[in-house]
Backbone of each chain as ProteinMPNN parsed JSONL, in Angstrom:
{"seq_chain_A": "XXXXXXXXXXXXXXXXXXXXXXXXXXXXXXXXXXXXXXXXXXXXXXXXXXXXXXXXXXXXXXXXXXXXXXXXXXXXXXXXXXXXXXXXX", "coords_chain_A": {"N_chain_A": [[0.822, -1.214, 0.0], [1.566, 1.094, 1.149], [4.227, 1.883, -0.52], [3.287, 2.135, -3.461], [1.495, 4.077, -3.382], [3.084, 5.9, -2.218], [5.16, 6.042, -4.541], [3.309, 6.882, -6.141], [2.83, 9.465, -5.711], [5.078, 10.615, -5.65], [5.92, 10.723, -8.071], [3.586, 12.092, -9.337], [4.695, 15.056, -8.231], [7.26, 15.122, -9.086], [6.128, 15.598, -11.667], [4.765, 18.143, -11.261], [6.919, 19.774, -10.869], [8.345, 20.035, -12.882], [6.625, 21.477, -14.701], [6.609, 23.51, -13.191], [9.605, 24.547, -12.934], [9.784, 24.879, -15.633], [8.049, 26.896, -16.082], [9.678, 28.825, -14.539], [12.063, 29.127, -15.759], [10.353, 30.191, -18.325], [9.229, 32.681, -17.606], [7.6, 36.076, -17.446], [8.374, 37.895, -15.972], [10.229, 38.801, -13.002], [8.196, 38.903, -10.721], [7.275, 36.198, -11.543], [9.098, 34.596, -11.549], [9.648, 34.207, -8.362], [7.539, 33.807, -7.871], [7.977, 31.433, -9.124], [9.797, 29.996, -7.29], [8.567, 29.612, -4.527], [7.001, 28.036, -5.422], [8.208, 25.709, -5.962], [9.61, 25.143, -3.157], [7.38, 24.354, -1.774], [6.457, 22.376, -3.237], [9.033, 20.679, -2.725], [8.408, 20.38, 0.064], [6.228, 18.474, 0.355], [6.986, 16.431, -1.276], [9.097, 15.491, 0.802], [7.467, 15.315, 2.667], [6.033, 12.615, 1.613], [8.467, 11.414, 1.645], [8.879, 10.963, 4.351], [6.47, 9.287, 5.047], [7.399, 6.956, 2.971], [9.652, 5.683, 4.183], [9.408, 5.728, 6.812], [10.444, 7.225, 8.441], [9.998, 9.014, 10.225], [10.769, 11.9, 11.53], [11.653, 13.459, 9.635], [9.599, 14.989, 9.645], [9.689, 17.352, 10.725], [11.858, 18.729, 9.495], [10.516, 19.427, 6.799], [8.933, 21.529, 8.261], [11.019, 23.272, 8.831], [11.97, 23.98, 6.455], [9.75, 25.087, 5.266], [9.716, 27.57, 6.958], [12.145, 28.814, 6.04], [11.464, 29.116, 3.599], [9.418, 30.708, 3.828], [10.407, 33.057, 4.457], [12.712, 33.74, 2.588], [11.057, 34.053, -0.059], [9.59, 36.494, 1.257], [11.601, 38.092, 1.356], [12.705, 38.416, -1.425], [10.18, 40.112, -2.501], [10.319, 42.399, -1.085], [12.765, 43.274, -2.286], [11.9, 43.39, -4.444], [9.644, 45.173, -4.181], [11.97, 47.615, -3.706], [13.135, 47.977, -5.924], [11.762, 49.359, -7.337], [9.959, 50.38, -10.357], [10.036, 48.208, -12.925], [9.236, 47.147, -15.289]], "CA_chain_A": [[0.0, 0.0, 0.0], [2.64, 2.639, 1.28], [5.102, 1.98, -1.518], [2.547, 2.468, -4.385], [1.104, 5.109, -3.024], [4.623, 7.078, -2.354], [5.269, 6.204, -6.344], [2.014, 7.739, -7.248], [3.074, 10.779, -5.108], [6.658, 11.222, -6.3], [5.482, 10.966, -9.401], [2.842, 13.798, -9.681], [5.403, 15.793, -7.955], [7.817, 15.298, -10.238], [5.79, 16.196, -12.963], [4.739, 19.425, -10.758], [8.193, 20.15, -10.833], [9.03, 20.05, -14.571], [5.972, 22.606, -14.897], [7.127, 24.817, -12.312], [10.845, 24.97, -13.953], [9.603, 25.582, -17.542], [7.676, 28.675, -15.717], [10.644, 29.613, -13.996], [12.919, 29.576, -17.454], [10.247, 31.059, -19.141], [8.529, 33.604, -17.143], [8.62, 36.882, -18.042], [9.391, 38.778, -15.639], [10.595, 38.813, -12.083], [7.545, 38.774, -10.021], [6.967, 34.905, -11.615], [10.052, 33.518, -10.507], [9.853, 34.74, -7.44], [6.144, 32.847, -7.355], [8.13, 29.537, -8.89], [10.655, 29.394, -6.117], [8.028, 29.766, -3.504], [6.111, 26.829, -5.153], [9.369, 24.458, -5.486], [9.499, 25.107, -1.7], [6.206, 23.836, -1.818], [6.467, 21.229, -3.743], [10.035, 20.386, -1.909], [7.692, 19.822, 1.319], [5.09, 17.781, -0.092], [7.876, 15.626, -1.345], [9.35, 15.334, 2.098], [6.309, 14.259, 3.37], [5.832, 11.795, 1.186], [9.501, 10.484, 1.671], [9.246, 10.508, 5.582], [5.729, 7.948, 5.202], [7.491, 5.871, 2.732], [10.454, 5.272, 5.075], [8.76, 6.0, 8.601], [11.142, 7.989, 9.504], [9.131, 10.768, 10.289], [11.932, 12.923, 11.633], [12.089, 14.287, 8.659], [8.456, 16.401, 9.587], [10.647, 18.988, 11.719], [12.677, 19.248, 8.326], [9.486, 19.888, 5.861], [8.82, 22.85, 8.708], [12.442, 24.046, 8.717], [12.114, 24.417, 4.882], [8.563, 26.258, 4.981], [9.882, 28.665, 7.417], [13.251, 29.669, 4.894], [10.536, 29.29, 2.087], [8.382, 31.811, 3.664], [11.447, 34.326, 4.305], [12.697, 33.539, 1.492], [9.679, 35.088, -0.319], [9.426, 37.924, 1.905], [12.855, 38.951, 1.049], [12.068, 38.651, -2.769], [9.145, 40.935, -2.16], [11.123, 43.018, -0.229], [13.885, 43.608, -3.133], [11.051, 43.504, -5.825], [9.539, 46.423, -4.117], [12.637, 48.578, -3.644], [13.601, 47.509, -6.808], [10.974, 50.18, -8.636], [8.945, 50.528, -11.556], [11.261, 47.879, -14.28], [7.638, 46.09, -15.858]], "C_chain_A": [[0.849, 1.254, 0.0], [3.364, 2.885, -0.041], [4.12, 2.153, -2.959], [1.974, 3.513, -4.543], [2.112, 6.624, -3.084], [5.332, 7.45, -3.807], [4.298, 7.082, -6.799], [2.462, 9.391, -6.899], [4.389, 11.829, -5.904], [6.8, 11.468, -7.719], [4.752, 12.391, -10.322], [3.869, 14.784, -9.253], [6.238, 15.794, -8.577], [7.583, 15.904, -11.17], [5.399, 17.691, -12.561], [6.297, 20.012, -11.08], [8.706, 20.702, -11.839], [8.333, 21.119, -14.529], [6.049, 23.631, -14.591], [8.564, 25.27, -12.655], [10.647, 25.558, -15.27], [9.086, 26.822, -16.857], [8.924, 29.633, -15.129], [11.914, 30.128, -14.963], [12.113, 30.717, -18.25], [9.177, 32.285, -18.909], [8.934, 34.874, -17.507], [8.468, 38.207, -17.383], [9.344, 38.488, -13.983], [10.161, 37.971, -10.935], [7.199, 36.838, -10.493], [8.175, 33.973, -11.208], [10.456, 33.516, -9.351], [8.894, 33.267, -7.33], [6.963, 31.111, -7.514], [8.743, 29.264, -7.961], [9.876, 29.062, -4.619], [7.354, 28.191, -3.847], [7.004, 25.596, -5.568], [9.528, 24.736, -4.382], [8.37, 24.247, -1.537], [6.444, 22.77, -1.955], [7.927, 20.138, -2.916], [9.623, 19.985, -0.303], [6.819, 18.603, 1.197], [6.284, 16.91, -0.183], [8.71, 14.837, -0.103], [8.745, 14.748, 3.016], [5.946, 13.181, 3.275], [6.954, 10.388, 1.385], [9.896, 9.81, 3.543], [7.318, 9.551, 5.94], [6.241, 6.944, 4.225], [9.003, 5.449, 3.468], [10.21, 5.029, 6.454], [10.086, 6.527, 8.893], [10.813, 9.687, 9.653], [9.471, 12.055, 11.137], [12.093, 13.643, 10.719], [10.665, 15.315, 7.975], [9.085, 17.602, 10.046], [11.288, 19.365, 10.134], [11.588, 19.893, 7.365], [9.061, 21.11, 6.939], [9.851, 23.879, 8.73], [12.194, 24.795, 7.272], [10.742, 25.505, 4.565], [8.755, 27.184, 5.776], [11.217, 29.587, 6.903], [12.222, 29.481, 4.085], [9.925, 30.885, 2.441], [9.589, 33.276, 4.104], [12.155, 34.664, 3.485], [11.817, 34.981, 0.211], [9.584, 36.426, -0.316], [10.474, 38.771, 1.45], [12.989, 39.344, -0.141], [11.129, 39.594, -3.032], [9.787, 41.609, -1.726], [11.637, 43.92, -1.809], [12.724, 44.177, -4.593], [10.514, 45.033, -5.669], [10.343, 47.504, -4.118], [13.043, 48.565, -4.904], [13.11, 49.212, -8.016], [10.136, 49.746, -9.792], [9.563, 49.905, -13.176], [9.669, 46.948, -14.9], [8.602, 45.017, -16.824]], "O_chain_A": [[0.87, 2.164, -0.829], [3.18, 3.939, -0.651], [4.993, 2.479, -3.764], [1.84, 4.016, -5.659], [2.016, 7.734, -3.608], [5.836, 8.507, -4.187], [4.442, 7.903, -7.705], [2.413, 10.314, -7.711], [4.551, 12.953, -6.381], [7.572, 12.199, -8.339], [5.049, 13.162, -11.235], [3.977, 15.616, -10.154], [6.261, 16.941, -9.026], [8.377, 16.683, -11.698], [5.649, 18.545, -13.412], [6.305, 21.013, -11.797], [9.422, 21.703, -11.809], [9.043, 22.102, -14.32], [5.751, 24.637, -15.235], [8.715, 26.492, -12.657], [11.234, 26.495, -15.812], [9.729, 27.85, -17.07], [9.049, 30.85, -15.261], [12.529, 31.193, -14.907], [12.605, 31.745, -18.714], [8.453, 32.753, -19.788], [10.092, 35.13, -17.835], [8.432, 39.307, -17.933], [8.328, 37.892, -13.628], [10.732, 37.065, -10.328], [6.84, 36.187, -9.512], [8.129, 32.869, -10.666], [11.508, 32.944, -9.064], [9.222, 32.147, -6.937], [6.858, 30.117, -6.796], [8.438, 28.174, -7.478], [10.42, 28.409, -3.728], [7.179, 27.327, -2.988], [6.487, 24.481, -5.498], [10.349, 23.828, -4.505], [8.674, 23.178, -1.007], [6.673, 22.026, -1.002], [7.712, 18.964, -2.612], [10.402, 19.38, 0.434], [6.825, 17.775, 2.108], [6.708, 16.567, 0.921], [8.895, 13.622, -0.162], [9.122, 13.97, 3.892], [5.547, 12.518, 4.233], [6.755, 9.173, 1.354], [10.614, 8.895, 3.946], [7.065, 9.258, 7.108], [5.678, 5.86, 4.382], [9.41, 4.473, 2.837], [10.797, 4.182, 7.127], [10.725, 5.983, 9.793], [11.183, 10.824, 9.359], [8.709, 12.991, 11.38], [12.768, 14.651, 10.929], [10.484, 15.931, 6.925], [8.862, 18.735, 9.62], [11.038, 20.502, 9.734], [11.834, 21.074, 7.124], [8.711, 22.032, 6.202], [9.645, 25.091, 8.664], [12.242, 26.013, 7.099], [10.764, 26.475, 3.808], [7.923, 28.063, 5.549], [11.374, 30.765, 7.225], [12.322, 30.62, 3.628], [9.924, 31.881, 1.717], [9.245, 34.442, 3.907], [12.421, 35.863, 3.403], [11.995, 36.16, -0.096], [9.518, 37.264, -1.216], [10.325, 39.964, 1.187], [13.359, 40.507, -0.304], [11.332, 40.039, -4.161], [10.634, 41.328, -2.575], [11.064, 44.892, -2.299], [12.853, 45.092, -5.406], [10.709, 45.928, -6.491], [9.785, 48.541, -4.475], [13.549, 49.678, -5.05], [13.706, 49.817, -8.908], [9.743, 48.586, -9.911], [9.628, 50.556, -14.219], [9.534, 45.815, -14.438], [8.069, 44.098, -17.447]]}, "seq_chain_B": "XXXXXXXXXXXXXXXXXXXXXXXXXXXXXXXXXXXXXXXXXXXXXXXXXXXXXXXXXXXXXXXXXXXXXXXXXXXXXXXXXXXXXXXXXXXXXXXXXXXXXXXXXXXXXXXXXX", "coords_chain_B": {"N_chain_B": [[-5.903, 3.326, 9.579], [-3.5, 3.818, 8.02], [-4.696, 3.193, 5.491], [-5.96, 5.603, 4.836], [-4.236, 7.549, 5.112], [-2.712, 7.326, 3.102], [-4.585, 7.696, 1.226], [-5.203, 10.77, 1.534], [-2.184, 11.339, 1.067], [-1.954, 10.937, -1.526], [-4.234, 12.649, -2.49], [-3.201, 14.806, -1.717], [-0.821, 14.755, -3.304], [-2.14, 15.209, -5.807], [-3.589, 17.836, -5.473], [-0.885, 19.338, -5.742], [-0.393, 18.844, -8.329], [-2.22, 20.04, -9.923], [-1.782, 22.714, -8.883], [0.777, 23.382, -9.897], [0.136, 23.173, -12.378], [-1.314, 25.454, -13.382], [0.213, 27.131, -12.562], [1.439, 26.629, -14.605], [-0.075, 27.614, -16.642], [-1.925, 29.832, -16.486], [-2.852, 33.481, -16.861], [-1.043, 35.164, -16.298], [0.588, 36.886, -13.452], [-0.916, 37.343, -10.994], [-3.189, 35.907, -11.398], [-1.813, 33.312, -11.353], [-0.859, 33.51, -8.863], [-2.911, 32.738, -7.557], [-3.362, 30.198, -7.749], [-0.509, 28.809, -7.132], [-0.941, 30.055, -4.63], [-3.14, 28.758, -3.083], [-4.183, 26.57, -3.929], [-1.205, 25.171, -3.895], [-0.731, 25.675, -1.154], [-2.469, 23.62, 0.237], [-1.888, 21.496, -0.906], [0.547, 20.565, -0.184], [0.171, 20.743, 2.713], [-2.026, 18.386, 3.139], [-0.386, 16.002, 1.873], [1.366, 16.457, 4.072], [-0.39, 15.701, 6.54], [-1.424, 13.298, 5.953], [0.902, 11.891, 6.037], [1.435, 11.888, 8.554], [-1.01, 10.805, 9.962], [-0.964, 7.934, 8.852], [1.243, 7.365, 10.302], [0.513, 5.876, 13.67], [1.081, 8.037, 16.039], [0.754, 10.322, 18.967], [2.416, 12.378, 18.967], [3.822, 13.314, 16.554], [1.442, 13.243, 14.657], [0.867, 15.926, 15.799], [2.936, 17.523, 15.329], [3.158, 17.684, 12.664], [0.613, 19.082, 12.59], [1.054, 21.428, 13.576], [3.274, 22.441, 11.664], [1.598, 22.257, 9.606], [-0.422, 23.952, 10.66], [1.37, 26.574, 9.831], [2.108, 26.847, 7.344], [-0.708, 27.096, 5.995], [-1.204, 29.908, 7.658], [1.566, 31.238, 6.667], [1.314, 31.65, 4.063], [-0.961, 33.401, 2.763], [0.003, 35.934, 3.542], [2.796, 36.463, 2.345], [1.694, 35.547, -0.305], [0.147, 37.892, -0.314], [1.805, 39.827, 0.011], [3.693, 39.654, -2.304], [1.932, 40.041, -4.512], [1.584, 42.671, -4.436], [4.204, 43.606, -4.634], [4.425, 43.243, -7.474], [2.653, 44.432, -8.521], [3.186, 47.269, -7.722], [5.652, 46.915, -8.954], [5.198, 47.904, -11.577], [3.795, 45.782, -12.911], [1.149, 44.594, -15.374], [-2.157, 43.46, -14.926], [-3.557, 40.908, -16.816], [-5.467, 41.257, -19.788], [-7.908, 39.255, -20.116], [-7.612, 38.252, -17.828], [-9.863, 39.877, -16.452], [-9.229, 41.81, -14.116], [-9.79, 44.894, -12.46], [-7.579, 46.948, -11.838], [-6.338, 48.405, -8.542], [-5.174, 51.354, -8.26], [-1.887, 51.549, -6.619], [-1.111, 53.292, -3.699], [1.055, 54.072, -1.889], [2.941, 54.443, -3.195], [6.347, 55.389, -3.313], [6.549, 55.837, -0.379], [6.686, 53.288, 0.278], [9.562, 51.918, -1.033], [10.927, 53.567, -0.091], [11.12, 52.648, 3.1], [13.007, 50.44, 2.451]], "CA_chain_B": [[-4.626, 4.795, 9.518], [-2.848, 3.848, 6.557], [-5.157, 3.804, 3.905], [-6.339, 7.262, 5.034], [-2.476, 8.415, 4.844], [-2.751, 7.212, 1.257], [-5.395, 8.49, 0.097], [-4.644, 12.015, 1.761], [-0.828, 11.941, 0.512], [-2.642, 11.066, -2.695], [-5.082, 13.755, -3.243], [-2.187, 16.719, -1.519], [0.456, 15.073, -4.469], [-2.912, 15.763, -6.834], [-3.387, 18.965, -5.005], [-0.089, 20.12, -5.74], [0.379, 18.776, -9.905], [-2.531, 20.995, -10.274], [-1.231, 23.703, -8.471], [1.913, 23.648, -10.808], [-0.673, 23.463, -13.949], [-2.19, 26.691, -13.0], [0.913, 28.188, -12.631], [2.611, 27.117, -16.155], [-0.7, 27.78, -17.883], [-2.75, 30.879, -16.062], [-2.224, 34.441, -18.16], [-1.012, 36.351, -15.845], [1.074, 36.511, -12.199], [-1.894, 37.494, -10.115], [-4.211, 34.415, -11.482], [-1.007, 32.261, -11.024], [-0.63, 33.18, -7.221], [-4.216, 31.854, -6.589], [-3.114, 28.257, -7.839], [0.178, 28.184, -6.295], [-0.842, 29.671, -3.318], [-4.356, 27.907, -1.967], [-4.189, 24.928, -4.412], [-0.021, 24.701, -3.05], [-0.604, 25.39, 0.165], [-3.469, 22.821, 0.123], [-1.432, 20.057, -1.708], [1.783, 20.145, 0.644], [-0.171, 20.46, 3.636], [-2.39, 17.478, 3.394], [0.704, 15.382, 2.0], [2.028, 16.198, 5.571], [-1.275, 15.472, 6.962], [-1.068, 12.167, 5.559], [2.107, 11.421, 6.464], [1.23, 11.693, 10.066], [-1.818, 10.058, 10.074], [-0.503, 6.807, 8.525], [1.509, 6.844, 11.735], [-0.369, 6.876, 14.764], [1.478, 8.656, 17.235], [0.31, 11.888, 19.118], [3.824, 13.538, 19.02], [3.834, 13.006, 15.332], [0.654, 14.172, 14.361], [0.991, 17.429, 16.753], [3.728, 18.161, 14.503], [2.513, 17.478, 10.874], [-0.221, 20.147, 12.435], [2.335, 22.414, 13.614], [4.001, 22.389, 9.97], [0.201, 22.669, 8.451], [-0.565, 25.759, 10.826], [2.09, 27.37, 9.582], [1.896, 26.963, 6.191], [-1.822, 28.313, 6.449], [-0.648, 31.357, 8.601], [2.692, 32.277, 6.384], [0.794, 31.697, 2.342], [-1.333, 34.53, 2.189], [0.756, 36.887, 3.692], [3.6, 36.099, 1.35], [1.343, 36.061, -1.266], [-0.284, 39.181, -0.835], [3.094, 41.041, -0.17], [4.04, 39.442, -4.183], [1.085, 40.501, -5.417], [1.482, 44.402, -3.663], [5.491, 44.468, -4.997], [4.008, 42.914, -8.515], [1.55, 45.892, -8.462], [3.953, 48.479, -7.551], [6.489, 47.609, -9.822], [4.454, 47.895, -12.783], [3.149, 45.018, -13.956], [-0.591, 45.209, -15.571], [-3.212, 42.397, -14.854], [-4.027, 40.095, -18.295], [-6.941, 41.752, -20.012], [-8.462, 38.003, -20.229], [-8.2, 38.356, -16.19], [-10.637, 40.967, -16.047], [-9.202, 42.34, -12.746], [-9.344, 46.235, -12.754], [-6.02, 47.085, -10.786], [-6.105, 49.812, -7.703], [-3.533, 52.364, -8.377], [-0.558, 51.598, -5.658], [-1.011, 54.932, -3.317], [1.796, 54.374, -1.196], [4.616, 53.763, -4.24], [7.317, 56.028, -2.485], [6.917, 55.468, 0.945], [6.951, 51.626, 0.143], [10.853, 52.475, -1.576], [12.24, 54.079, 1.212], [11.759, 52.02, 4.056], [12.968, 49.186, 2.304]], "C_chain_B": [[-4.356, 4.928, 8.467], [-3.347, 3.94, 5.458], [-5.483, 5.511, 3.943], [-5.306, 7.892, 4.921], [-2.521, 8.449, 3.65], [-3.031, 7.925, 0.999], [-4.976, 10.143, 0.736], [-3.552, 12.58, 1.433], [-1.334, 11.923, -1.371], [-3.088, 12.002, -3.414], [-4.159, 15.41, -2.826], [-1.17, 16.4, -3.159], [-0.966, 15.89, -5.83], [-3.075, 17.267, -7.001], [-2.034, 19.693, -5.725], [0.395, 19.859, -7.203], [-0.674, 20.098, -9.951], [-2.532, 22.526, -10.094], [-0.469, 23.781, -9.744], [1.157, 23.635, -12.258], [-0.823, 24.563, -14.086], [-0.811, 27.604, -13.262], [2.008, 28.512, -13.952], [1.227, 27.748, -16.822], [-1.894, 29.041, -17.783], [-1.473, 31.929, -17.183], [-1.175, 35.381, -17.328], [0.009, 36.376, -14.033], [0.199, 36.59, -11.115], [-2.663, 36.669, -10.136], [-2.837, 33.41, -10.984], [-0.948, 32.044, -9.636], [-1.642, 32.683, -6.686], [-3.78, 30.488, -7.023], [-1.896, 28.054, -6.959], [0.098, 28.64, -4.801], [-2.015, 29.202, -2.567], [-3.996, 26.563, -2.585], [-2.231, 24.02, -3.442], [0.073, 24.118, -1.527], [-1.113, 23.951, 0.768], [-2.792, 21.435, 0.267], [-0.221, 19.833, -0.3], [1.291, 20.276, 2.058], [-1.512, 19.401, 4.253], [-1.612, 16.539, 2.871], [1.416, 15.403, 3.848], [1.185, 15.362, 6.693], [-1.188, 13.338, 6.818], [0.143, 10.709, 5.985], [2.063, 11.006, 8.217], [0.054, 10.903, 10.431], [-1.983, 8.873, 9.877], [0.581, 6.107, 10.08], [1.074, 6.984, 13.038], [0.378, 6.778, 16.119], [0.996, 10.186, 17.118], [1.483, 12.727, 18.902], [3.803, 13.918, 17.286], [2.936, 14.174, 14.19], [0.307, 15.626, 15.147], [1.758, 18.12, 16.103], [3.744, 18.563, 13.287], [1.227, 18.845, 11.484], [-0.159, 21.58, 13.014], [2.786, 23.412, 12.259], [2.296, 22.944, 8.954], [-0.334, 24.074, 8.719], [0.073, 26.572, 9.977], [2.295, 27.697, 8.352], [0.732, 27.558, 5.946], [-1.831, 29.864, 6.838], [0.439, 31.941, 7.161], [1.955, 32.124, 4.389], [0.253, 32.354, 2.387], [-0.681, 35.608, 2.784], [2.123, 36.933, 2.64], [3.129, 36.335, -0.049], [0.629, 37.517, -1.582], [0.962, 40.098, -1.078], [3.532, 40.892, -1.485], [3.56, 40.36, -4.795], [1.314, 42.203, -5.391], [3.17, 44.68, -4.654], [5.138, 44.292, -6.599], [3.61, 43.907, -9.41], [2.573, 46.922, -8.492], [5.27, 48.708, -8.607], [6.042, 47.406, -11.267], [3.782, 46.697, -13.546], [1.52, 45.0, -14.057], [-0.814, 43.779, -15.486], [-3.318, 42.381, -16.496], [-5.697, 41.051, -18.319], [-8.067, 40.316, -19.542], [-8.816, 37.731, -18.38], [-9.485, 38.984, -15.687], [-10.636, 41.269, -14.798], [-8.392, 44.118, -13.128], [-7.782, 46.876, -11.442], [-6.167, 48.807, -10.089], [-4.684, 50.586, -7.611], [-3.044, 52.285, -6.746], [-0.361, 53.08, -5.069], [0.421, 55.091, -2.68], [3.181, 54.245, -1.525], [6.257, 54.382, -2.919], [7.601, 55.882, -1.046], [7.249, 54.245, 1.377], [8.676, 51.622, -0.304], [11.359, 53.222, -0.72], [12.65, 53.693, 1.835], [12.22, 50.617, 3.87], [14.539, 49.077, 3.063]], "O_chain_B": [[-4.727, 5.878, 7.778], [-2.849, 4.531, 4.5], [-5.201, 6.363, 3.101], [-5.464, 9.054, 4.548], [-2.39, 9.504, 3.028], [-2.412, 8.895, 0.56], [-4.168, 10.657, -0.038], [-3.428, 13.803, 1.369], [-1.051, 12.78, -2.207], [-2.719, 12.324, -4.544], [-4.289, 16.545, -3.285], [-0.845, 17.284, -3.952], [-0.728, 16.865, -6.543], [-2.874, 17.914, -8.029], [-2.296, 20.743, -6.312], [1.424, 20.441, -7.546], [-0.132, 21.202, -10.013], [-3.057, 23.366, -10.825], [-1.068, 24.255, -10.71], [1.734, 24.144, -13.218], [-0.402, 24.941, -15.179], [-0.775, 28.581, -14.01], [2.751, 29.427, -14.306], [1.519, 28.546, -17.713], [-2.659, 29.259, -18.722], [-0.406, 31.74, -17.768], [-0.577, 36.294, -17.896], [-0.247, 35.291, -13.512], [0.504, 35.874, -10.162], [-3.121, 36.354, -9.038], [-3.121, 32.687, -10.029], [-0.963, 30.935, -9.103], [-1.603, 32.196, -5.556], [-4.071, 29.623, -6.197], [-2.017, 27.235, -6.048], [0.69, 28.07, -3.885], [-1.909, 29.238, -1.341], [-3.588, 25.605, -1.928], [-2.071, 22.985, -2.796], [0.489, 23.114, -0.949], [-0.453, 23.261, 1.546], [-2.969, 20.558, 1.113], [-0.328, 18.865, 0.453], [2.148, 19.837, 2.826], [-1.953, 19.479, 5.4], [-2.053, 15.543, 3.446], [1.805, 14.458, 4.534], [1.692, 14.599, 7.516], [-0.906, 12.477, 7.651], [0.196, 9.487, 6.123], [2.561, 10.062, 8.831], [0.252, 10.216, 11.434], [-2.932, 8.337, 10.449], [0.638, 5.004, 10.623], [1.191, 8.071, 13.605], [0.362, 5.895, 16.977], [0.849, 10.953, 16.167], [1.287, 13.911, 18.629], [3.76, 15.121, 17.029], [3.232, 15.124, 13.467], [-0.699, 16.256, 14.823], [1.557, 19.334, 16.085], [4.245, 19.604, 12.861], [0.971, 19.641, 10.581], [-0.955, 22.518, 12.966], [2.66, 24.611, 12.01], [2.103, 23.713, 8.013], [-0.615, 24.982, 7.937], [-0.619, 27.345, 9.314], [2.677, 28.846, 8.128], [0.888, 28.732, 5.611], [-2.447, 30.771, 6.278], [0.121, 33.008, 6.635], [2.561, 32.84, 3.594], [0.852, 32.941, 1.486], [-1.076, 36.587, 2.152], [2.126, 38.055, 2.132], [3.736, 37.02, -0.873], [0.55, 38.106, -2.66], [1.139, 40.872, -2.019], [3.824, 41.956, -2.03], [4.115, 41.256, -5.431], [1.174, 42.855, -6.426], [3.34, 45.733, -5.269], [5.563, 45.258, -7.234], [3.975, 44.198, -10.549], [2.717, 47.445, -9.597], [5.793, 49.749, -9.005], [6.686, 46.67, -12.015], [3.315, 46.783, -14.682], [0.757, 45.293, -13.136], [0.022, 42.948, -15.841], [-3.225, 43.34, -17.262], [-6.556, 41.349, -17.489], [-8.93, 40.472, -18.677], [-9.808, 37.242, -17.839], [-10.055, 38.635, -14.653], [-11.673, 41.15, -14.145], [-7.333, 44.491, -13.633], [-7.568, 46.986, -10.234], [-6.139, 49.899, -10.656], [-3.592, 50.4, -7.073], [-3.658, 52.821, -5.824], [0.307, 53.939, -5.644], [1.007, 56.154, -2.886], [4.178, 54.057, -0.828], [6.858, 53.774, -2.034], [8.741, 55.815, -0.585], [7.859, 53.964, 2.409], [9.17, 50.988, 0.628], [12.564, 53.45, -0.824], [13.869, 53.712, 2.003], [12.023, 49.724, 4.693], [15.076, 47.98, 3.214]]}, "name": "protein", "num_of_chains": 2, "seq": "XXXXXXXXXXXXXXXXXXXXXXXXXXXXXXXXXXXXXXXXXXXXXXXXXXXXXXXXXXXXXXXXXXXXXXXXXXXXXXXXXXXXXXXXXXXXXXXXXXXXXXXXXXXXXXXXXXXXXXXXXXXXXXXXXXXXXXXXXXXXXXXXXXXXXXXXXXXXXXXXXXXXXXXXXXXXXXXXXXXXXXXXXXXXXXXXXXXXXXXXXXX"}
């Protein structure tokens, strides 16, 4: 059950992944690769999750929170720079 | 437990391809941040959900809803601040969006105290 399940997972996420890179190559402009890095964080948790029920070693939930709390500063700091940044469309 | 872990890591990995659909194939950066950030948030925080619920310990799942608060709590703040520097530094909403855009009052004072 677990191990089929964790394939089906790693799988869609994977393919999330590819989609969220091609946006991040071919976005066009700033404010979208800002958004893809936030949602490979994302997706970089989900994944995590998935890898600490198909191992049980679910030590590695503290880590999927470690990573969403640099994701979300992360972000902020991007936002940050984007705004001082000015008026470049 | 475990099938319910499944199916919940199941429908967050589903949760989160269609997140990443939305965000190669919406027009615009302001439609994109609603997929990656409710459908995202969504997807990677019932994957965690999942994860903890397949094992049943209380320490476990206290934590997976720790990690889910927080993801809840820090995605729309994050995303609105995008959307606000998005706005400010010029970019226009997709006509096809039909979202009329509030002129940015506080451009300059936002650029100072950065």
């Amino acid at each position: 059950m677990i191990p089929i399940v964790t394939d089906i997972a790693f799988i869609l996420l994977g393919l999330a992944a590819t989609m969220v890179v091609v946006r991040i190559i071919r976005g066009p402009t700033l404010a979208d690769r800002i958004l893809g890095l936030d949602m490979l964080s994302l997706l970089g948790i989900g994944a995590i999750g998935a890898f600490a029920l198909r191992t049980g070693l679910y030590l590695y939930l503290d880590l999927a929170i470690a990573l969403a709390l640099v994701a979300f500063v992360a972000t902020i700091a991007f936002a940050r720079y984007l705004i001082s940044r000015g008026r470049h469309p | 437990m475990t099938i319910a872990g499944g199916v919940l890591v199941v429908v967050g990995a589903l949760f989160c391809f269609l997140a990443a659909l939305g965000v190669l194939r919406f027009p615009d950066v302001f439609t994109r941040m609603h997929a990656a950030t409710k459908a995202g948030v969504i997807g990677a925080g019932l994957i965690l959900l999942g994860a903890a619920v397949a094992s049943v310990d209380t320490a476990i799942i206290l934590r997976a809803l720790v990690g889910l608060i927080f993801l809840v709590l820090t995605g729309p703040v994050s995303a609105h601040l995008l959307a606000r520097a998005a706005l400010i530094s010029g970019i226009v909403p997709a006509v096809t969006a039909n979202i009329t855009p509030v002129p940015a009052q506080n451009t300059d004072s936002a650029s100072q105290n950065s």
